[in-house]
N, C-alpha and C positions, 0 to 999 in steps of 0.2 A: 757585498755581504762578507761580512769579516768570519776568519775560523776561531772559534772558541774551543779551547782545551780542556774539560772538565776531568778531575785527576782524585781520587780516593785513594788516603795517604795513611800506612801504619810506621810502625816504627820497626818492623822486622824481627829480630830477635837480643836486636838493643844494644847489641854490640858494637863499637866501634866499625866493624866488618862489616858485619850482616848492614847496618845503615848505610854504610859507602855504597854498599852493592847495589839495597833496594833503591837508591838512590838514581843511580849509572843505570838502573832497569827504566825507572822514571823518565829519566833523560832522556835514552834512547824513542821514547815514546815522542818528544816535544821536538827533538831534531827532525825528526821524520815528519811530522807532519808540519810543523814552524807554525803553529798558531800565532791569530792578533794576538792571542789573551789566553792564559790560563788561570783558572777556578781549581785551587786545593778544597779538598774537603778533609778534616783532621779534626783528631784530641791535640791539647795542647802536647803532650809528648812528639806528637807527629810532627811539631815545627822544627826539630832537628834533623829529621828528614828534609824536609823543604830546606837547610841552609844548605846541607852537603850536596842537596842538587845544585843549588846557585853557586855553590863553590865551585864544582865539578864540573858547572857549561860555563862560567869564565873562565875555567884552564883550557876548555877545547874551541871556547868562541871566542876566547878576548874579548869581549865582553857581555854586560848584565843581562839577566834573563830577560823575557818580552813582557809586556804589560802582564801584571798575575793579583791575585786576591786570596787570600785565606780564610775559607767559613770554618768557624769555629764548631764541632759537635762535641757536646758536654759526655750527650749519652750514644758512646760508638755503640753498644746494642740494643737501641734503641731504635726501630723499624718507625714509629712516627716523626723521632727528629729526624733524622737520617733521611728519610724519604721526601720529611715537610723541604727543609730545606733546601734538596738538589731540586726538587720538581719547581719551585720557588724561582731560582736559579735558571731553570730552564726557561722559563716562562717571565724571567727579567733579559734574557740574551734572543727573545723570540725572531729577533730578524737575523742572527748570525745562524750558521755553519757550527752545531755541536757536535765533537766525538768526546764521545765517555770513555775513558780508562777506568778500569775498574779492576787494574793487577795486582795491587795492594792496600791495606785495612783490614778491619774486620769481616766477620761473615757479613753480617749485618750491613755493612755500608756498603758492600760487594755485592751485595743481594736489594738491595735500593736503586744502586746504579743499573743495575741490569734490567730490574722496573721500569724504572726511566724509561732505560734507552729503550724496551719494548710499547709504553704505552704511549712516549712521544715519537717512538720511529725516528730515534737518534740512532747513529752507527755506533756501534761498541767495539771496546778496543782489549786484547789483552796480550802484555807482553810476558815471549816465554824463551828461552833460555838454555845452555846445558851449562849443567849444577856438578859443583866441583865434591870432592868426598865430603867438605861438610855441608852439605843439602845448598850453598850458596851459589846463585848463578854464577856462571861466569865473566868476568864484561867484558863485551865485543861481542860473547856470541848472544844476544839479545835480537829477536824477531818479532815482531808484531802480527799478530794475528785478531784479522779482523771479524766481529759476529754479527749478522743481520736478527737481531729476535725476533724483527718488527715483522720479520717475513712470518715465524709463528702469531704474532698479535692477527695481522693481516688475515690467516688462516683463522681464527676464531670472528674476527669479525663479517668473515665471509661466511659462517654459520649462522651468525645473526643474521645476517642479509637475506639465506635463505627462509629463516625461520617467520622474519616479518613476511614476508612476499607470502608463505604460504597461509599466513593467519590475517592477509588482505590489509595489512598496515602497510600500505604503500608508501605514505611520506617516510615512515621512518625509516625503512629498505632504503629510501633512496639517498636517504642523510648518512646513514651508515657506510653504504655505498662511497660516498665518496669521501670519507677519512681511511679507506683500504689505499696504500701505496700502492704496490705491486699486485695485477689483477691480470689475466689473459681473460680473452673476451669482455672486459670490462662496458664497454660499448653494447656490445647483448643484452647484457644483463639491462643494463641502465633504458634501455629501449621495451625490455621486456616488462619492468616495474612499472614506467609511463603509460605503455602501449594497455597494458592490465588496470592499472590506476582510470585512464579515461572509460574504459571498458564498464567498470566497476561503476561507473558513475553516470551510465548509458549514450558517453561519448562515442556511438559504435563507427563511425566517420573517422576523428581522430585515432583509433585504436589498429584500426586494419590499415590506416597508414603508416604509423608506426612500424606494425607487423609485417606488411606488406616485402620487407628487403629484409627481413632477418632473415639467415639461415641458419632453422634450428629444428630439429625435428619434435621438439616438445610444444614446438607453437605452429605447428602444421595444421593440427585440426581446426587451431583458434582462427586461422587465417581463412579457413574452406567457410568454418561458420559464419562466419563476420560479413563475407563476399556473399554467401546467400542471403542475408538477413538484410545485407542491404541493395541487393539487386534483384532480389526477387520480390521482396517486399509483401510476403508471403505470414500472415500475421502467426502461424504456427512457430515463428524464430524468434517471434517477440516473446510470447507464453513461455517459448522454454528458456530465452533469456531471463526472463521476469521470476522462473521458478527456481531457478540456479540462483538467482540476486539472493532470492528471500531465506533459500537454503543457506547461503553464505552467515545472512545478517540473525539467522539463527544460531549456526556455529559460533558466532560473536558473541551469542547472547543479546543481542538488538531486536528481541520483540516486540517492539511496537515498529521500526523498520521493517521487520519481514512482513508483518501482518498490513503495514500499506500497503507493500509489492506485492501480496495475495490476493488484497481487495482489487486492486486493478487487474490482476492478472483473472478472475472469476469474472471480472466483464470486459474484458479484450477476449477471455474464450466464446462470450456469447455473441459477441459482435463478430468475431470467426466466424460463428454457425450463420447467421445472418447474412455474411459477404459469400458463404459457400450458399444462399441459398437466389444471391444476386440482388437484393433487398439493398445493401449497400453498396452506393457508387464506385466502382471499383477507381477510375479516373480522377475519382473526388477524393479519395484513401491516398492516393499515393501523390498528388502534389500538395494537399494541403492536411494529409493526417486529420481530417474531421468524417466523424463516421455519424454519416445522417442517412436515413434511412427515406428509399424512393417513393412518395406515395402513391405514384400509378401503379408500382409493380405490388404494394402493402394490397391497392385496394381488390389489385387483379386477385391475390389470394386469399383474401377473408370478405372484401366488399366493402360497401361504402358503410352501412352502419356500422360492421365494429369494428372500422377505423376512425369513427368519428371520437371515441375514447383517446384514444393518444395524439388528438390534433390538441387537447388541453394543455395551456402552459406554455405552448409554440410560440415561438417568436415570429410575428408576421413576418420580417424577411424572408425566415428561410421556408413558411408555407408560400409563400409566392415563388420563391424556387422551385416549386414541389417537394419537398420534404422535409421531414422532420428530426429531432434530434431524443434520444432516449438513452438513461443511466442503465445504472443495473439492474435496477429491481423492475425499470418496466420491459427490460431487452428482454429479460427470459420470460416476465409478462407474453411479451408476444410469440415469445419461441414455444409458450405452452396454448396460447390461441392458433399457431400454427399446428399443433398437438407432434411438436418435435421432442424429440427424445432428451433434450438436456434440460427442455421447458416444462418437461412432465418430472425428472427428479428434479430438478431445483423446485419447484412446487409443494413436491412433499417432504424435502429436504430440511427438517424443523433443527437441525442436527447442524446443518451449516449456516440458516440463517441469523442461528443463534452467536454462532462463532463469526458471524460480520460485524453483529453489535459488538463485539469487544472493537473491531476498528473505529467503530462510530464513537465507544467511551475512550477510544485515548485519545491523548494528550497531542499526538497528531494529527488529530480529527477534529472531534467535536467536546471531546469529554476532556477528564483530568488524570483519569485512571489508567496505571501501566498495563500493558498486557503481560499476561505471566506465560510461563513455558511452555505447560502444557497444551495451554488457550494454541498457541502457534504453531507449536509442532502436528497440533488436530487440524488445524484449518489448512496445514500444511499439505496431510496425507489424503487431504480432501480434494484440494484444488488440483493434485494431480493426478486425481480419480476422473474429474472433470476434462482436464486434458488431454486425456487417452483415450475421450470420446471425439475430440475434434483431429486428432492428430496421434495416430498409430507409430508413426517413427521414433525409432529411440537416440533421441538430437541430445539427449541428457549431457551424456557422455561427452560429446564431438563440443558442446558448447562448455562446458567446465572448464574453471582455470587451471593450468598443468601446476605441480608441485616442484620445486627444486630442489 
């Protein structure tokens, strides 16, 4: 990979002097670093500049400059030529090594280059000098002094980094993420967007592996919850996972999202009640996640006729199993033949079964119709009215994603 010299060229104060000088400052830039190739950027005034340097490095080199090219700017205060065409430029020399000079020209193309150099995370160059009485530098005493801005782009882009991560835009956290150069903990972070991203997506396996070797204390709690949730297998981690989801996909504004993750989460809470009441196999839950309900134990607590009702529908397999299988509307059916407490409000509860149909008319569902805000935030404040009767713990917290 070849060094490219990129050079922003005025013509000083015009004078025979003042050109020599600006000239010998220029110079000093190109010895120092001996690019393949330098890129002037100038008015055509500027090209007198350019000869006194090539004059002035074949008196100190013996000979001609090294490979060079001259972009023409018609309009030096012109911030979109100025800027079209160094970035242009950049983006023609993409496999070399660019440093920008940007010691001489206008503001304007001084102020381009320094663009650049921050938004491509090119190194920036400025030479400086002590200046004789009449404001001219000296030559010889010319120093190069070099600027990182990319380190402040970096810093801005690392604000976007956290901004996605907390508004649950993962991919783009993670795209961002990796045009930052300079990063400490950079590997945290990138483990903590993934680790969050599978999380997000009920990857809860992937997620606490991830998590598992970070050392960070914002994902401390993420790692206790994630370890319960999936070793205890304890269906109160799912519900408050599921209520956090829907919370999220409300902040987004994703209403007919939240409102699935509420519908399931209203009957994951009854199918709770049920496995607390032993009704559900608990051995059958936890290797194959199917929640079918015992009929010896159904028949031990209501009897044989009014379980002959929910034998309807059954798939002879799994009555030969002994049990059977039930959604939502007839889980809490039975939780209110049981005359349990979540089967006697869900019963009368005309308030939320009305706010499920909105799940059944969307576009996720069965209907076409979006769910609106209000619709979701109600069914929201509801489902975790519901929760608080199966599960007193307040895991809210402890399972939230941290902020950055």
């Amino acid at each position: 990979m070849g060094v490219t010299l990129f050079m922003t060229v005025g013509t000083g104060r015009k004078t025979k002097e003042s050109i020599r000088s600006l000239a010998h400052g220029l110079l000093s830039a190109i010895i120092h670093y001996n690019p393949d190739k330098i890129v002037f950027f100038g008015s055509d005034d500027s090209k007198e500049t350019v000869s006194s340097l090539k004059e002035q490095y074949h008196e100190e080199k013996k000979k001609g400059l090294a490979d060079h090219e001259f972009i023409m700017i018609t309009g030096v205060d012109d911030f979109n030529e100025c800027f079209g065409k160094m970035r242009r430029k950049i983006e023609e020399y993409e496999d070399h090594e660019i440093i920008i000079d940007y010691t001489s020209g206008t503001k304007t193309m001084t102020m381009s280059a320094a663009i650049c150099s921050m938004l491509y995370h090119k190194k920036l160059n400025l030479i400086s000098g002590e200046r004789g009485e009449d404001g001219i530098v000296i030559p010889g005493t010319e120093n190069q002094r070099e600027q990182n801005l990319y380190r402040a782009y970096d810093e801005l882009l690392f604000d976007k980094v956290k901004d996605l991560f907390n508004s649950y835009r993962f991919e783009d956290a993670r795209s961002t993420l990796n045009e930052i150069v300079i990063l400490e903990d950079r590997e945290t972070y990138r483990k903590m967007i993934d680790a969050y991203d599978r999380w997000d997506m009920f990857n809860h396996n992937a997620a606490f592996e991830i998590l598992k070797d970070v050392s960070d204390s914002r994902v401390s709690r993420s790692k206790e919850f994630l370890g319960k949730l999936m070793y205890n297998m304890n269906l109160k981690y799912f519900i408050i996972d599921l209520i956090n989801n829907a919370a999220r996909r409300i902040e987004e504004e994703k209403y007919d999202d939240a409102v699935a993750r509420l519908y399931r989460t209203i009957e994951l809470i009854a199918q709770a009640r049920l496995m607390d009441m032993k009704l559900i196999e608990e051995g059958r839950f936890k290797d194959n996640m199917v929640f079918a309900i015992r009929l010896d134990m159904l028949k031990e607590k209501l009897g044989d006729e009014a379980v002959n009702k929910y034998r309807e529908g059954q798939e002879e397999e799994d009555m030969e199993k002994g049990v059977i299988k039930v959604g939502l509307s007839r889980s809490y059916a039975l939780l209110y033949d049981l005359n349990d407490e979540l089967g006697l409000k869900f019963n009368g509860d005309g308030r939320l079964q009305n706010l499920l149909q909105s799940r059944n008319r969307s576009i996720l569902a069965h209907g076409l119709a979006p769910v609106e805000k209000n619709a979701a935030e109600e069914l929201f404040g509801i489902v975790v009215e519901y929760a608080r009767i199966v599960s007193s713990d307040k895991l809210s917290e402890v399972a939230a994603f941290p902020k950055l």
